[in-house]
VODREN-167640 format. One line per field, with one value per residue (C-alpha): residue in one letter; residue number from 1; x, y, z. Coordinates in Angstrom, 2 decimals. Layout:
BEGIN
zalo: [A;...] .
drendo: [NUM;...] .
xx: [X;...] .
yy: [Y;...] .
zz: [Z;...] .
***
This chain:
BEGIN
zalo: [X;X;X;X;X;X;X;X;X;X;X;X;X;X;X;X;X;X;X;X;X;X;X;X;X;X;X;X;X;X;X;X;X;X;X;X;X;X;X;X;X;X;X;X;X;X;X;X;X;X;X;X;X;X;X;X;X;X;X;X;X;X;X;X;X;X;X;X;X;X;X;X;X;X;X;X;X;X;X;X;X;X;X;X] .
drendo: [1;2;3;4;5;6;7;8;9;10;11;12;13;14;15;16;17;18;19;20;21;22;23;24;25;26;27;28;29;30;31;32;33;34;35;36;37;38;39;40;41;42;43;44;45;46;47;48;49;50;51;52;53;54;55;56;57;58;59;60;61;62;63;64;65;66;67;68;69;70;71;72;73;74;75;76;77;78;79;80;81;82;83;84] .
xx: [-169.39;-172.15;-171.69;-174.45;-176.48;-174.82;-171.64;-172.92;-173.77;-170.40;-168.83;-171.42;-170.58;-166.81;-167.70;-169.47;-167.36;-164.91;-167.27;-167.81;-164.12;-163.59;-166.37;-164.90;-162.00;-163.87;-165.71;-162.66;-160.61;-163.62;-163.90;-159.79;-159.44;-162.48;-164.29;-163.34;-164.77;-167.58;-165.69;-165.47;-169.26;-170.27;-167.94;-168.98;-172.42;-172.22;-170.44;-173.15;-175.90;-174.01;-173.41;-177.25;-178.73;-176.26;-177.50;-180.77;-180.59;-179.02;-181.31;-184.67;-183.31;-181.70;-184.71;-186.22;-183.66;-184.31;-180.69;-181.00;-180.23;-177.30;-175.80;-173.73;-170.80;-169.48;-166.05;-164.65;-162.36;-158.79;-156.78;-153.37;-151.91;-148.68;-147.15;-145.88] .
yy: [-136.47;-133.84;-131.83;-129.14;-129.86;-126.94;-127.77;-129.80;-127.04;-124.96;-127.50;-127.87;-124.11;-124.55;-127.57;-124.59;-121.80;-124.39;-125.18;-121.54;-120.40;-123.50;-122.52;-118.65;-120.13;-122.33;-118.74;-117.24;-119.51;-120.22;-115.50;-116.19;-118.83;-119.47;-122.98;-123.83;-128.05;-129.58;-131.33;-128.13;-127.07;-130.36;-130.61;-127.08;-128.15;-131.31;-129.18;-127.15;-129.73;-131.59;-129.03;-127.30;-131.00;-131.48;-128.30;-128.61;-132.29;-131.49;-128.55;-130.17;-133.35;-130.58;-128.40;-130.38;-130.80;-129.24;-127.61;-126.70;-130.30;-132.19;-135.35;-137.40;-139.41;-142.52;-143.76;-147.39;-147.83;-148.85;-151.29;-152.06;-155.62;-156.30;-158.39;-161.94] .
zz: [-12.11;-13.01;-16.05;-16.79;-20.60;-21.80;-22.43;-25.37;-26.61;-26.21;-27.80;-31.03;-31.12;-31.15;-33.92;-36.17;-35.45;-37.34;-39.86;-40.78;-41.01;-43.93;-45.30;-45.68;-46.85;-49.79;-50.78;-50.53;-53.26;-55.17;-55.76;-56.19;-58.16;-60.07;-60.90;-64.15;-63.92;-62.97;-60.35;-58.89;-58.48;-57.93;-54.83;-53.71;-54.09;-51.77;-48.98;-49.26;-48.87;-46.45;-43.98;-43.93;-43.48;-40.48;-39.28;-39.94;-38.39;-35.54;-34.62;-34.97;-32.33;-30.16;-29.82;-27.56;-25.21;-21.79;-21.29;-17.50;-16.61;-16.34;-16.81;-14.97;-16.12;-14.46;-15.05;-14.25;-11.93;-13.46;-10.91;-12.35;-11.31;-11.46;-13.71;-12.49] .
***
Protein backbone atom coordinates (compact mmCIF):
# COMPACT_ATOMS: atom_id res chain seq x y z
CA UNK A 1 0.00 0.00 0.00
CA UNK A 2 1.22 3.55 -1.12
CA UNK A 3 0.55 6.39 1.12
CA UNK A 4 1.69 9.92 -0.16
CA UNK A 5 4.65 11.75 2.50
CA UNK A 6 2.10 14.09 3.38
CA UNK A 7 0.00 12.53 5.48
CA UNK A 8 2.77 12.64 8.07
CA UNK A 9 2.40 15.76 8.00
CA UNK A 10 -1.54 16.08 8.45
CA UNK A 11 -1.21 14.14 11.21
CA UNK A 12 1.89 16.21 13.03
CA UNK A 13 -0.66 19.02 12.37
CA UNK A 14 -3.57 17.32 14.09
CA UNK A 15 -0.68 16.40 16.98
CA UNK A 16 -0.15 20.48 17.33
CA UNK A 17 -3.47 21.69 16.79
CA UNK A 18 -3.78 19.52 20.18
CA UNK A 19 -0.82 20.85 21.60
CA UNK A 20 -1.96 24.44 21.13
CA UNK A 21 -5.56 24.14 22.53
CA UNK A 22 -3.78 22.71 26.16
CA UNK A 23 -1.61 25.13 25.91
CA UNK A 24 -4.67 27.94 25.74
CA UNK A 25 -6.08 26.20 28.37
CA UNK A 26 -2.74 26.39 30.77
CA UNK A 27 -2.75 30.43 29.83
CA UNK A 28 -6.10 30.44 30.45
CA UNK A 29 -6.04 29.06 34.30
CA UNK A 30 -2.72 30.42 34.91
CA UNK A 31 -4.70 34.65 33.95
CA UNK A 32 -7.69 32.79 36.22
CA UNK A 33 -6.20 31.38 38.82
CA UNK A 34 -2.89 32.80 39.40
CA UNK A 35 0.56 30.96 40.38
CA UNK A 36 0.95 31.37 43.82
CA UNK A 37 4.19 28.32 44.24
CA UNK A 38 7.07 27.66 42.69
CA UNK A 39 5.74 24.37 41.71
CA UNK A 40 3.62 26.27 39.63
CA UNK A 41 6.17 28.32 37.40
CA UNK A 42 8.52 25.74 37.45
CA UNK A 43 5.96 23.31 35.81
CA UNK A 44 4.81 26.08 33.40
CA UNK A 45 8.31 26.62 32.61
CA UNK A 46 9.16 22.93 31.60
CA UNK A 47 5.96 22.78 29.31
CA UNK A 48 7.28 25.55 27.85
CA UNK A 49 10.77 24.25 27.12
CA UNK A 50 9.54 20.96 26.34
CA UNK A 51 7.19 21.75 23.72
CA UNK A 52 9.52 24.53 21.59
CA UNK A 53 12.49 21.84 21.65
CA UNK A 54 9.96 19.21 20.22
CA UNK A 55 9.13 21.73 17.76
CA UNK A 56 12.17 22.95 17.06
CA UNK A 57 13.48 19.17 16.85
CA UNK A 58 11.10 17.99 14.81
CA UNK A 59 11.35 20.82 12.23
CA UNK A 60 15.04 20.86 11.60
CA UNK A 61 14.86 16.59 10.80
CA UNK A 62 11.63 17.31 8.79
CA UNK A 63 12.98 20.03 6.63
CA UNK A 64 14.69 17.95 4.62
CA UNK A 65 12.21 15.63 3.78
CA UNK A 66 11.17 15.62 0.10
CA UNK A 67 7.21 15.43 0.71
CA UNK A 68 6.13 14.60 -2.96
CA UNK A 69 7.06 10.97 -2.38
CA UNK A 70 5.49 8.25 -0.85
CA UNK A 71 5.91 5.32 1.09
CA UNK A 72 4.77 2.08 0.94
CA UNK A 73 3.59 -0.12 3.73
CA UNK A 74 3.64 -3.87 3.73
CA UNK A 75 1.52 -5.86 6.02
CA UNK A 76 1.97 -9.71 6.95
CA UNK A 77 -0.27 -11.93 6.02
CA UNK A 78 -2.39 -13.37 9.12
CA UNK A 79 -3.46 -17.22 8.45
CA UNK A 80 -5.59 -18.44 11.32
CA UNK A 81 -5.29 -22.35 12.06
CA UNK A 82 -7.61 -24.01 13.72
CA UNK A 83 -7.32 -25.27 16.90
CA UNK A 84 -6.91 -29.18 17.39
Amino acid sequence: MEIPAYIVLIVYGAALLVIVVFSFFNVYHVMRFGMHTATAYAMSAVYVVVVSLIVVATWASLSSVDWRGSFSVELPAVTISPES
